[in-house]
N, CA, C and O atoms as CSV, one atom per row, in Angstrom:
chain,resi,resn,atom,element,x,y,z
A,1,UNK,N,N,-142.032,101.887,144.218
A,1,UNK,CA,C,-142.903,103.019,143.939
A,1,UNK,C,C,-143.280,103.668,145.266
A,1,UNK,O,O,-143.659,102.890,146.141
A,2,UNK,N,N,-143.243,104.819,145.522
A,2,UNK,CA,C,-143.362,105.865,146.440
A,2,UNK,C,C,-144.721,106.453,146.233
A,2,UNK,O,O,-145.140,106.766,145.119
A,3,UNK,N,N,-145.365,106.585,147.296
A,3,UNK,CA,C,-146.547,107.121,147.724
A,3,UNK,C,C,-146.948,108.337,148.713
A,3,UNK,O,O,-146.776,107.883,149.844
A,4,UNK,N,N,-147.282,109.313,148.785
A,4,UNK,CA,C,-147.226,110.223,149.561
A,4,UNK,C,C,-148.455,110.838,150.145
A,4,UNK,O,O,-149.303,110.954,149.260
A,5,UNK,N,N,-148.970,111.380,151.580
A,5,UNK,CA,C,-149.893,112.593,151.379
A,5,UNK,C,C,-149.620,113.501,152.637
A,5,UNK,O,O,-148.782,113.054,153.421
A,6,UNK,N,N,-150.180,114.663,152.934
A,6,UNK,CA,C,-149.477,114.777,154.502
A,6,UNK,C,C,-150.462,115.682,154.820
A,6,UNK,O,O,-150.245,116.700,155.478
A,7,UNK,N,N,-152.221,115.152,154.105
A,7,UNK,CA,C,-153.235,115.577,154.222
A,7,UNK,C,C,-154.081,114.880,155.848
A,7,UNK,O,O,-154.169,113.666,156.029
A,8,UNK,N,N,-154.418,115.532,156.490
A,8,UNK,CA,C,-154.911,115.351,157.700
A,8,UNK,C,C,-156.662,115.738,157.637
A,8,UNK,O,O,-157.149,116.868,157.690
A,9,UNK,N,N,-157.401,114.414,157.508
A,9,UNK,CA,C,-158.946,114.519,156.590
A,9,UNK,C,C,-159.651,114.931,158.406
A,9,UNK,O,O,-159.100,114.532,159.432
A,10,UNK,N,N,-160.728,115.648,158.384
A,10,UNK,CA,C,-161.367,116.207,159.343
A,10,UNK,C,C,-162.069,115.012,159.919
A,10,UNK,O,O,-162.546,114.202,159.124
A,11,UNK,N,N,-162.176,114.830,161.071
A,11,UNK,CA,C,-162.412,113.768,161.879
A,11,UNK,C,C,-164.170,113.081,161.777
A,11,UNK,O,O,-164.628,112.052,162.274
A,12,UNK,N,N,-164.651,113.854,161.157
A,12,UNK,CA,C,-166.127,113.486,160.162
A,12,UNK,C,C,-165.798,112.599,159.045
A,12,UNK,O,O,-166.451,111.650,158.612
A,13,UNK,N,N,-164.910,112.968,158.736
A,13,UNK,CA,C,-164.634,112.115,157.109
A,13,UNK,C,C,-164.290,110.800,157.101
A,13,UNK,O,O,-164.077,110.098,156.113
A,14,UNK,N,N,-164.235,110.440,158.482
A,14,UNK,CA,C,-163.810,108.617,158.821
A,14,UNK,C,C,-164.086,107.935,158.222
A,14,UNK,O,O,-163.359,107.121,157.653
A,15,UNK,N,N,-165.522,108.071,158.137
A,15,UNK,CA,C,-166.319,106.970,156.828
A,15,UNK,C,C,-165.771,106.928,155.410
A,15,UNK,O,O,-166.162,106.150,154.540
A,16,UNK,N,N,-164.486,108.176,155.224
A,16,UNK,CA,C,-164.095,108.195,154.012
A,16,UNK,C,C,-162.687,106.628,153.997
A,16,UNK,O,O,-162.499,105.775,153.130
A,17,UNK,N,N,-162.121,106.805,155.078
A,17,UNK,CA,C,-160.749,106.228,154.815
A,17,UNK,C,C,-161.520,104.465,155.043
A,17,UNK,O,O,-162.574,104.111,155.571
A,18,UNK,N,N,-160.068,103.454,154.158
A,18,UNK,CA,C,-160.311,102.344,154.148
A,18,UNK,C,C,-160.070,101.677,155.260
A,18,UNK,O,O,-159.826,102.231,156.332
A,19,UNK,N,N,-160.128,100.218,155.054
A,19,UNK,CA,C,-159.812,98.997,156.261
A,19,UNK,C,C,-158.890,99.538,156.929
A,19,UNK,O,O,-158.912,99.733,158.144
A,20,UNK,N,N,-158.015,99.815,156.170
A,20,UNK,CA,C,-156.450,99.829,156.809
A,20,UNK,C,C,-155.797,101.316,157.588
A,20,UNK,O,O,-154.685,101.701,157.950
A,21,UNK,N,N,-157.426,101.945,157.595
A,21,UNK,CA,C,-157.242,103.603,158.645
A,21,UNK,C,C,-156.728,104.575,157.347
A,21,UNK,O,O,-155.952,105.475,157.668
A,22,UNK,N,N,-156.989,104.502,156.315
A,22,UNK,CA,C,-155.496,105.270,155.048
A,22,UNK,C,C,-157.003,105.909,155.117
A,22,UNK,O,O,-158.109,105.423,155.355
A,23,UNK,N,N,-156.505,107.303,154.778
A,23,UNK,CA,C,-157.341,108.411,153.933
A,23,UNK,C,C,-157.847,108.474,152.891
A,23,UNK,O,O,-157.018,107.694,152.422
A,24,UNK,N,N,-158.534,108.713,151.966
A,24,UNK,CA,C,-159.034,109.084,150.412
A,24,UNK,C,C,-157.666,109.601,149.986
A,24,UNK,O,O,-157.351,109.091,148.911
A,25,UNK,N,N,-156.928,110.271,150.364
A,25,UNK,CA,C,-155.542,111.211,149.885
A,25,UNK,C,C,-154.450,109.794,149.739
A,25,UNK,O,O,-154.026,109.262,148.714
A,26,UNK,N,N,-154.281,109.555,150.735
A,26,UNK,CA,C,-153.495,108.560,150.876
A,26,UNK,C,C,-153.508,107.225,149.799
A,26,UNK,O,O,-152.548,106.796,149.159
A,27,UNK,N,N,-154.857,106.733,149.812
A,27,UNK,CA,C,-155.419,105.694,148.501
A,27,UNK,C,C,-155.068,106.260,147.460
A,27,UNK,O,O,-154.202,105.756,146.744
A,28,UNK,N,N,-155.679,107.447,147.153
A,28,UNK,CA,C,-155.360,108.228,146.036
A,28,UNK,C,C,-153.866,108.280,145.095
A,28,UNK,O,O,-153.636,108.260,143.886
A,29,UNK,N,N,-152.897,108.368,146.488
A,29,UNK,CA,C,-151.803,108.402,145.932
A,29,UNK,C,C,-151.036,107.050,145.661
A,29,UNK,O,O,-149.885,107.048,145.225
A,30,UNK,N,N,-151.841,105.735,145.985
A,30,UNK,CA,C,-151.060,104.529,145.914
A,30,UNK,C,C,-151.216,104.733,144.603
A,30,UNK,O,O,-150.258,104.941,143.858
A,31,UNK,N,N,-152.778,104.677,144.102
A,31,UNK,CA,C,-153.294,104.601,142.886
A,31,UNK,C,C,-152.296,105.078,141.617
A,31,UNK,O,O,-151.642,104.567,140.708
A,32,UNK,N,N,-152.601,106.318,142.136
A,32,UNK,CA,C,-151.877,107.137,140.892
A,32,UNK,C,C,-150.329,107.279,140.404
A,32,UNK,O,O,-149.823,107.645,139.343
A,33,UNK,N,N,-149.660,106.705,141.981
A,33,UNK,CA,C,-148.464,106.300,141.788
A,33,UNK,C,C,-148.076,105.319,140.506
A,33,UNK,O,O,-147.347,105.564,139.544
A,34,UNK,N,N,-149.009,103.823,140.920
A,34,UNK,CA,C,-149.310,103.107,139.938
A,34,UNK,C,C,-148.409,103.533,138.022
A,34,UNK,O,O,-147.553,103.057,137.276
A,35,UNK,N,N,-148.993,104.242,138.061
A,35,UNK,CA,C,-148.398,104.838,136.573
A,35,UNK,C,C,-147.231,106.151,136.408
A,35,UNK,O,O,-146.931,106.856,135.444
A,36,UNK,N,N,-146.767,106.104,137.772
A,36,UNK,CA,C,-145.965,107.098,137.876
A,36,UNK,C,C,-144.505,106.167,139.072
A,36,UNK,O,O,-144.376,105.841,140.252
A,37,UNK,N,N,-143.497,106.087,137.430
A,37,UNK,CA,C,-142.669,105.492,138.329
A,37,UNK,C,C,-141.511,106.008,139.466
A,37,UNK,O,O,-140.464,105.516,139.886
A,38,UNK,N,N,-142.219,107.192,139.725
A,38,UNK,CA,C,-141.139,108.382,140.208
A,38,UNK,C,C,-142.355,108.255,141.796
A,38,UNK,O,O,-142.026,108.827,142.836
A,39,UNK,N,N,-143.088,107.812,141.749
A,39,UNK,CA,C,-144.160,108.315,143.059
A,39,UNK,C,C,-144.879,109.417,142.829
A,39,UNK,O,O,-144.630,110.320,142.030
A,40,UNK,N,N,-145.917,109.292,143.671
A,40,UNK,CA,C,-146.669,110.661,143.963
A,40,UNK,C,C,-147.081,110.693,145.169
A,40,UNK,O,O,-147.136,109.861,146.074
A,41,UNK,N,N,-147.516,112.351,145.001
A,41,UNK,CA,C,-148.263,112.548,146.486
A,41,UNK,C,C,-149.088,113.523,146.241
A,41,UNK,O,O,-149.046,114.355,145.335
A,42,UNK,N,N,-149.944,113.371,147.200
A,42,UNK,CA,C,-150.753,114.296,147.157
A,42,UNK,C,C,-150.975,114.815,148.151
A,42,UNK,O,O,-151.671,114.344,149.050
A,43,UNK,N,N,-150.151,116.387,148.156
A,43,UNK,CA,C,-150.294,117.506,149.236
A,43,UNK,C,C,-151.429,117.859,149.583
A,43,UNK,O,O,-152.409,117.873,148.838
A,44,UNK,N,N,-151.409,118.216,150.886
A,44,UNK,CA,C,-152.604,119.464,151.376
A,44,UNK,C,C,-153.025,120.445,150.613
A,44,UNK,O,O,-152.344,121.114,149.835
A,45,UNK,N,N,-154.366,120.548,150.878
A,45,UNK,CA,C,-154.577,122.252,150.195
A,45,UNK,C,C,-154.561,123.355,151.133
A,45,UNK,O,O,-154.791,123.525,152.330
A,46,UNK,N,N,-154.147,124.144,149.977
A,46,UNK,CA,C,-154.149,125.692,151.027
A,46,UNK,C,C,-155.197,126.264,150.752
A,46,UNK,O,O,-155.786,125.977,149.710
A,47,UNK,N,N,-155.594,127.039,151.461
A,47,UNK,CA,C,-156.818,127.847,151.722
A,47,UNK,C,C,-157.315,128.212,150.251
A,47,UNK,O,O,-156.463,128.526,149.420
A,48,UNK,N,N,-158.916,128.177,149.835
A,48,UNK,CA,C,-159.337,128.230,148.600
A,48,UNK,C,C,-158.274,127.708,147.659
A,48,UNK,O,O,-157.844,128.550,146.871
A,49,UNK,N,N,-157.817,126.627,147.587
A,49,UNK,CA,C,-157.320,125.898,146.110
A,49,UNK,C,C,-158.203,124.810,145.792
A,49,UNK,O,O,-159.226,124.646,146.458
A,50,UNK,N,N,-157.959,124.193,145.017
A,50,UNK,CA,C,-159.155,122.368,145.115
A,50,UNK,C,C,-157.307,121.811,143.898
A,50,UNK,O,O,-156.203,122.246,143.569
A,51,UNK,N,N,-158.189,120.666,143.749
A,51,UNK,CA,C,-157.333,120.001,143.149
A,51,UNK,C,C,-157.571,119.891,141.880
A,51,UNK,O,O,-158.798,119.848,141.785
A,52,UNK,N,N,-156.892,119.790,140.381
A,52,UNK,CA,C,-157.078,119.859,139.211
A,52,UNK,C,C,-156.885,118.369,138.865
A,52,UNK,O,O,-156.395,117.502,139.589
A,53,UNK,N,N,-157.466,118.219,137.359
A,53,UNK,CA,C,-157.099,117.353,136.603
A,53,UNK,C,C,-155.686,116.856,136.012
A,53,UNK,O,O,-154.767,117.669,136.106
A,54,UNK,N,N,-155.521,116.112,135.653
A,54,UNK,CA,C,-153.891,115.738,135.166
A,54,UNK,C,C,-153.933,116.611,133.583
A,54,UNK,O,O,-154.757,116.860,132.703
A,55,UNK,N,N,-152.420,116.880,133.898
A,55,UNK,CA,C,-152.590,117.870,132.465
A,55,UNK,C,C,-152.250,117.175,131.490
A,55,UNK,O,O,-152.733,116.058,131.676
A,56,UNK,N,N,-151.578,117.208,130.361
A,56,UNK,CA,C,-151.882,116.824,129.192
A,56,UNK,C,C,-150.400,115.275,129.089
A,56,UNK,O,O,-150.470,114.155,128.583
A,57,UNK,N,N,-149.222,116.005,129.848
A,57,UNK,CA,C,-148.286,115.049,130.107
A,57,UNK,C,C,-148.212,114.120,131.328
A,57,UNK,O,O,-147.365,113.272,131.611
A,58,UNK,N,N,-149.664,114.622,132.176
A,58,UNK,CA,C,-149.658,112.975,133.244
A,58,UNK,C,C,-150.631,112.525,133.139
A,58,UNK,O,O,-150.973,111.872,134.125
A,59,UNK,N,N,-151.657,112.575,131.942
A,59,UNK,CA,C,-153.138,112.092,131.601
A,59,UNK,C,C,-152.845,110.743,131.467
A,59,UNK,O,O,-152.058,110.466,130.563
A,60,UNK,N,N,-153.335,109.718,132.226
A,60,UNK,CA,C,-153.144,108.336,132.302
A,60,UNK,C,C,-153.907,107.470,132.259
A,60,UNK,O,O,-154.830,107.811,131.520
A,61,UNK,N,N,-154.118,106.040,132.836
A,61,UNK,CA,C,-154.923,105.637,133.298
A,61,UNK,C,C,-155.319,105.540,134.252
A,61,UNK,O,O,-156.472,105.220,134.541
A,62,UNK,N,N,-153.987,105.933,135.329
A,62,UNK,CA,C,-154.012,105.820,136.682
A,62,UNK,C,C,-154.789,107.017,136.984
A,62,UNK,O,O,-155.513,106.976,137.979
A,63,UNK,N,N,-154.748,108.077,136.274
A,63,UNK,CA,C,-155.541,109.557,136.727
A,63,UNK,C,C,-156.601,109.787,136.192
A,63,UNK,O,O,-157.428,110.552,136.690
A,64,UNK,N,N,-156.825,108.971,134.730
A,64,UNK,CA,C,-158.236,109.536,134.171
A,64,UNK,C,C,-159.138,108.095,134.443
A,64,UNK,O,O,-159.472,107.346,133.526
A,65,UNK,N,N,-159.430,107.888,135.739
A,65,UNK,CA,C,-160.589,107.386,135.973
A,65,UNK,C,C,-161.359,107.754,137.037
A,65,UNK,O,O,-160.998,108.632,137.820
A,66,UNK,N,N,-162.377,107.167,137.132
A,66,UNK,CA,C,-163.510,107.492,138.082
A,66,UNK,C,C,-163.156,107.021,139.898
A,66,UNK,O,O,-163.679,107.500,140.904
A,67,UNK,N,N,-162.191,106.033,139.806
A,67,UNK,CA,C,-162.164,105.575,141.098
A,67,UNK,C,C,-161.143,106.827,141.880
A,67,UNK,O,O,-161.367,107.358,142.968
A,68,UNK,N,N,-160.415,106.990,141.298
A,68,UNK,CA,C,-159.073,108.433,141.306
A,68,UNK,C,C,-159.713,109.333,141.542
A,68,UNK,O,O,-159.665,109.743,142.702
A,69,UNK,N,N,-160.477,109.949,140.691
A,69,UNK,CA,C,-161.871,110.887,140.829
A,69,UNK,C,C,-162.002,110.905,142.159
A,69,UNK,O,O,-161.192,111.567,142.808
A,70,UNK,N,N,-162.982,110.229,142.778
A,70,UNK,CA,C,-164.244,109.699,143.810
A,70,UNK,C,C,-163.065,110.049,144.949
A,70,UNK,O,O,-163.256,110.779,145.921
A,71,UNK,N,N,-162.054,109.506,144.688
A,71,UNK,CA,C,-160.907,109.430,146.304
A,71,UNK,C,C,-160.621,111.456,146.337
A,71,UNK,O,O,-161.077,112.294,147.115
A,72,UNK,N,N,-159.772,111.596,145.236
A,72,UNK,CA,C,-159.680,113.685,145.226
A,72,UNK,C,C,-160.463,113.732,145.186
A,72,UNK,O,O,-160.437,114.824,145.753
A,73,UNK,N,N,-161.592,113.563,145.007
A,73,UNK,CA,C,-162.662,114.875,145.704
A,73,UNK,C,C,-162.964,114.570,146.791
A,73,UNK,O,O,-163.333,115.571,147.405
A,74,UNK,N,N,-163.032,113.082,147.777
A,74,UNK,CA,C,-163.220,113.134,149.108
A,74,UNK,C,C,-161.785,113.455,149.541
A,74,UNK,O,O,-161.754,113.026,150.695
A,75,UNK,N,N,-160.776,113.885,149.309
A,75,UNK,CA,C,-159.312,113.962,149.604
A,75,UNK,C,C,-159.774,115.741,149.521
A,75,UNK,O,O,-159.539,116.244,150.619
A,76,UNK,N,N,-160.039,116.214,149.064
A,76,UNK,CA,C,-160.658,117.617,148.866
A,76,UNK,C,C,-161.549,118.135,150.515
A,76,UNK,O,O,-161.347,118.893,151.463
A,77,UNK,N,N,-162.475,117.259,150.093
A,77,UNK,CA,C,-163.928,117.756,151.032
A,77,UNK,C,C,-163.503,117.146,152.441
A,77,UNK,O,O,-163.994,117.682,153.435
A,78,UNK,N,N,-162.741,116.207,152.594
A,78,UNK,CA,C,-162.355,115.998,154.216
A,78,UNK,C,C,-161.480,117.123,154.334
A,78,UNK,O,O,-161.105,117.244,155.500
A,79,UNK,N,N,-161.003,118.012,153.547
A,79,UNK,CA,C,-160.248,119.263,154.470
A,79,UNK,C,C,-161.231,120.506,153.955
A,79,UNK,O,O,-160.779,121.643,154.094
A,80,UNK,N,N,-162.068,120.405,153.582
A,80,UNK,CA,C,-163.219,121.701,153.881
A,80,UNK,C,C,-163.000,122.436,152.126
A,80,UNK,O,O,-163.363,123.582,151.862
A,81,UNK,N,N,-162.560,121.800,151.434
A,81,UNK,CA,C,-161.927,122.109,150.072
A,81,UNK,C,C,-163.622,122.222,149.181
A,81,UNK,O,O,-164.681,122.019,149.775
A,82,UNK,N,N,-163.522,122.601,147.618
A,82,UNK,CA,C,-163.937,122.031,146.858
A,82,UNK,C,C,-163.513,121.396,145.992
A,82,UNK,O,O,-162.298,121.202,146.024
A,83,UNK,N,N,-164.280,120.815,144.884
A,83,UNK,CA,C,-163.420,119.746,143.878
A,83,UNK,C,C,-164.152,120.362,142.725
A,83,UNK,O,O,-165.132,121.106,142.744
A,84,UNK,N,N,-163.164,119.683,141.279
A,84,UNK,CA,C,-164.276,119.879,140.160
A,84,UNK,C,C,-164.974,118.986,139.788
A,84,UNK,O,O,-164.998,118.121,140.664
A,85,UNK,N,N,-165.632,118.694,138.850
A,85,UNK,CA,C,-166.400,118.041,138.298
A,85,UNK,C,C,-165.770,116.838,137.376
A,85,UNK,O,O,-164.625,116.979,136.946
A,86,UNK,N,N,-166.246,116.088,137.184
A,86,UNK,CA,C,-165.490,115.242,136.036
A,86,UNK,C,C,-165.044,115.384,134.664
A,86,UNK,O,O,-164.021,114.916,134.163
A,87,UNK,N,N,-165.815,115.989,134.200
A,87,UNK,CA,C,-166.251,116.923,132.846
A,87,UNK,C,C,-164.998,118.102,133.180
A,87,UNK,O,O,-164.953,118.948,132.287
A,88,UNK,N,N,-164.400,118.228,133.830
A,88,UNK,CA,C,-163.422,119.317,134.109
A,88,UNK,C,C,-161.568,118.800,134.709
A,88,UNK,O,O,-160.504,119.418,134.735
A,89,UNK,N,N,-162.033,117.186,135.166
A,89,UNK,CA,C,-160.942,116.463,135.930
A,89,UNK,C,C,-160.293,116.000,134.509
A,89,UNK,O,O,-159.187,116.079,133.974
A,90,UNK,N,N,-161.428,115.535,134.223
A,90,UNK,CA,C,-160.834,114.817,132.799
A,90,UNK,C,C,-160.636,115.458,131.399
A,90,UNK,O,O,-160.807,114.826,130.356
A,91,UNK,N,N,-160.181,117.047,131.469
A,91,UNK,CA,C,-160.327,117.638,130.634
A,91,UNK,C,C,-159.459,117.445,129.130
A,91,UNK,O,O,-159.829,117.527,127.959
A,92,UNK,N,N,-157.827,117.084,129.913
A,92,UNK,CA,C,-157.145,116.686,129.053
A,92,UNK,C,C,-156.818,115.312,129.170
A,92,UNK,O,O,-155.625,115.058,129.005
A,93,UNK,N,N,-157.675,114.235,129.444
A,93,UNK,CA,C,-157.880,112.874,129.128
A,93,UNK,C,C,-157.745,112.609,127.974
A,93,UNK,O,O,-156.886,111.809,127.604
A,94,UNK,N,N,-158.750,113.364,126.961
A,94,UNK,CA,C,-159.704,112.644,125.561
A,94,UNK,C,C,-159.849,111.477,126.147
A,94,UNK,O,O,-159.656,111.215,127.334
A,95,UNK,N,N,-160.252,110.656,125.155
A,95,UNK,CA,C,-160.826,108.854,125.070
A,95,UNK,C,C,-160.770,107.895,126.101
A,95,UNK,O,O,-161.479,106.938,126.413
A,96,UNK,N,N,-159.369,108.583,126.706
A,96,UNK,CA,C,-158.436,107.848,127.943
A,96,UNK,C,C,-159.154,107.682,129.402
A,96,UNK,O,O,-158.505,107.321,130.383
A,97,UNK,N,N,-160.674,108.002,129.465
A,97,UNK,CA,C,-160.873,108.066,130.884
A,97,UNK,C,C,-161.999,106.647,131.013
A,97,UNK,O,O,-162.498,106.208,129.977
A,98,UNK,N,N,-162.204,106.242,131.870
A,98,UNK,CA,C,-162.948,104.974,132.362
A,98,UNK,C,C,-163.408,105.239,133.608
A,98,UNK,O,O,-163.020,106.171,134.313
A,99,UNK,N,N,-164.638,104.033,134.032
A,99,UNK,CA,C,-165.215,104.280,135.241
A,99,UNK,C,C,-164.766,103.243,136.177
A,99,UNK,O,O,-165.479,102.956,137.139
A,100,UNK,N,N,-163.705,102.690,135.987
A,100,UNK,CA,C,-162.717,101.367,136.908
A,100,UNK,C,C,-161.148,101.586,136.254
A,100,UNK,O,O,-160.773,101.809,135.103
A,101,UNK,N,N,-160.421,101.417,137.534
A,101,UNK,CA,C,-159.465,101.538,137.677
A,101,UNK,C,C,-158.989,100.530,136.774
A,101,UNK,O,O,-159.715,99.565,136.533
A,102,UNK,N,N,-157.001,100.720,135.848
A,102,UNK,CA,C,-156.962,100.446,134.931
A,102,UNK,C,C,-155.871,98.819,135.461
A,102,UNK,O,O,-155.578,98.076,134.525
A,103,UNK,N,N,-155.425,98.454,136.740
A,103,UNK,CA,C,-155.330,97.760,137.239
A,103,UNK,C,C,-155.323,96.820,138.731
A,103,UNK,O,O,-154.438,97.492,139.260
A,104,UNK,N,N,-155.571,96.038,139.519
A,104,UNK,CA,C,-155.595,96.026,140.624
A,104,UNK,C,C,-154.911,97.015,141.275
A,104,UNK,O,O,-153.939,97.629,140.835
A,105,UNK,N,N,-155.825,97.251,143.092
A,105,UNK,CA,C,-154.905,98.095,143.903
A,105,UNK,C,C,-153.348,97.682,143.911
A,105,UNK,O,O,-152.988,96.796,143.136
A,106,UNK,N,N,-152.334,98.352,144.837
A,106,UNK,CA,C,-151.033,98.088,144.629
A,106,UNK,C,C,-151.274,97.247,145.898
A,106,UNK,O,O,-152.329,97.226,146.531
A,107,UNK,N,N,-150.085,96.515,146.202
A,107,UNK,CA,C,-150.499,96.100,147.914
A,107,UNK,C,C,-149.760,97.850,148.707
A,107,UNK,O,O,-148.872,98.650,148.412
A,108,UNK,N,N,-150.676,97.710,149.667
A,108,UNK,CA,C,-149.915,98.344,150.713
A,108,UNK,C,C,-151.436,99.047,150.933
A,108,UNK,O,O,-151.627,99.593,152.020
A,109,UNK,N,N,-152.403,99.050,150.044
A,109,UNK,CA,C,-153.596,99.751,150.617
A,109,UNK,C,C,-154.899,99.090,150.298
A,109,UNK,O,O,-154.640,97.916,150.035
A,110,UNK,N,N,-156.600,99.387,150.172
A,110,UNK,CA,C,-157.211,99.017,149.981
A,110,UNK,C,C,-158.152,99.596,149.593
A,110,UNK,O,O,-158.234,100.612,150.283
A,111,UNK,N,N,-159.189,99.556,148.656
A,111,UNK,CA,C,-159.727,100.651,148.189
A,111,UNK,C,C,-160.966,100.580,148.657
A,111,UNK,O,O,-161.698,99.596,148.548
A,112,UNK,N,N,-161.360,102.075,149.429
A,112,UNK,CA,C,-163.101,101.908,150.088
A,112,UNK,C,C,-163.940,101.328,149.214
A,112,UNK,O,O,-163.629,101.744,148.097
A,113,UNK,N,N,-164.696,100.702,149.157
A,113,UNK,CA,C,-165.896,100.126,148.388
A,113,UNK,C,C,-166.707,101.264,148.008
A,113,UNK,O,O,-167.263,101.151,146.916
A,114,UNK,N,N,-166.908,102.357,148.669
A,114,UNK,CA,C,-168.030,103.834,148.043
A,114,UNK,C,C,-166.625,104.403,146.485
A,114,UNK,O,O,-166.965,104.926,145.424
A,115,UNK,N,N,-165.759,104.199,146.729
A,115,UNK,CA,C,-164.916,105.085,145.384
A,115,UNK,C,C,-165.288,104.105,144.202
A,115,UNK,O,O,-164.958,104.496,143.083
A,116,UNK,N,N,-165.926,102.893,144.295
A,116,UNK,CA,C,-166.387,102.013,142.849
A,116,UNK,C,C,-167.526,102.679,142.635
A,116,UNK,O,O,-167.656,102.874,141.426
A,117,UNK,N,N,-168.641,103.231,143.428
A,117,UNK,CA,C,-170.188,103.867,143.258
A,117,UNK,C,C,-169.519,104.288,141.606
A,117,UNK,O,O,-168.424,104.631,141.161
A,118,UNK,N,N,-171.024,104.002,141.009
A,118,UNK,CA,C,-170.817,104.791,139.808
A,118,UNK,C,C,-171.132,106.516,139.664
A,118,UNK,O,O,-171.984,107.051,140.373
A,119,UNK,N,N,-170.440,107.172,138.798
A,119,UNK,CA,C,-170.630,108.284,138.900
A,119,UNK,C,C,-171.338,108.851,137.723
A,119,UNK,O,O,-171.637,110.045,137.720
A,120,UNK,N,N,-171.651,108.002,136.632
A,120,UNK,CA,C,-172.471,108.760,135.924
A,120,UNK,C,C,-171.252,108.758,134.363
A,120,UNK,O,O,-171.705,109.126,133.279
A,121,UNK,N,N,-169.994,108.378,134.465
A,121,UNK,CA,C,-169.052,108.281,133.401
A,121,UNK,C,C,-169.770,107.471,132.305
A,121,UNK,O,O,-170.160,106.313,132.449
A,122,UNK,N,N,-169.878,108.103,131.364
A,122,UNK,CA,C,-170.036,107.660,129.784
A,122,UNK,C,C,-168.904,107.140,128.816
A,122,UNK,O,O,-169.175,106.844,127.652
């Protein structure tokens, strides 16, 4: 499984990335790889974009949770971005979304301890 990002987080956002120096972008994409046996990545943004929710054919487990969440939007805000809301990430989830990831990390990364904070998911 392939993992990608070639997001460069603003040198404030340190406190975002894990043990192992990886970015929120970077975690992000071990994660979500997870359920995607093709890899992912997660590109840079360009000027005024943010990042969306998974649409209706990559709504997962790997994407409709809160820990996935917590990493894109600091994968967002370390490059000066905004994000949406949860209520908007998880739009085409339905039922499918949770506030913990739907299996251990993969090896190769580690997940910050602030992306478990709860967010308020019902």
């Amino acid at each position: 499984v392939a993992q990608y990002s070639n997001v460069v987080c603003s040198a404030s956002y340190t406190w975002a990335s894990n043990s192992l120096n990886q970015n929120p972008c970077i975690v992000a994409s071990y994660l979500e790889s997870q359920c995607d046996r093709g890899g992912f990545t997660v590109a840079a943004l360009s000027p005024n974009a943010y990042y969306i929710g998974p649409n209706v054919t990559e709504s997962n487990a790997c994407e409709c949770n809160a820990v996935v969440y917590s990493l894109v939007c600091a994968c967002a805000a370390c490059q000066g971005a905004k994000f949406v809301s949860w209520p908007s990430w998880t739009t085409n989830c339905g039922s499918n979304t949770s506030d913990s990831l739907p299996s251990p990390p993969p090896l190769g990364t580690v997940v910050p301890s602030w992306a478990y904070l709860n967010i308020g998911v019902s």
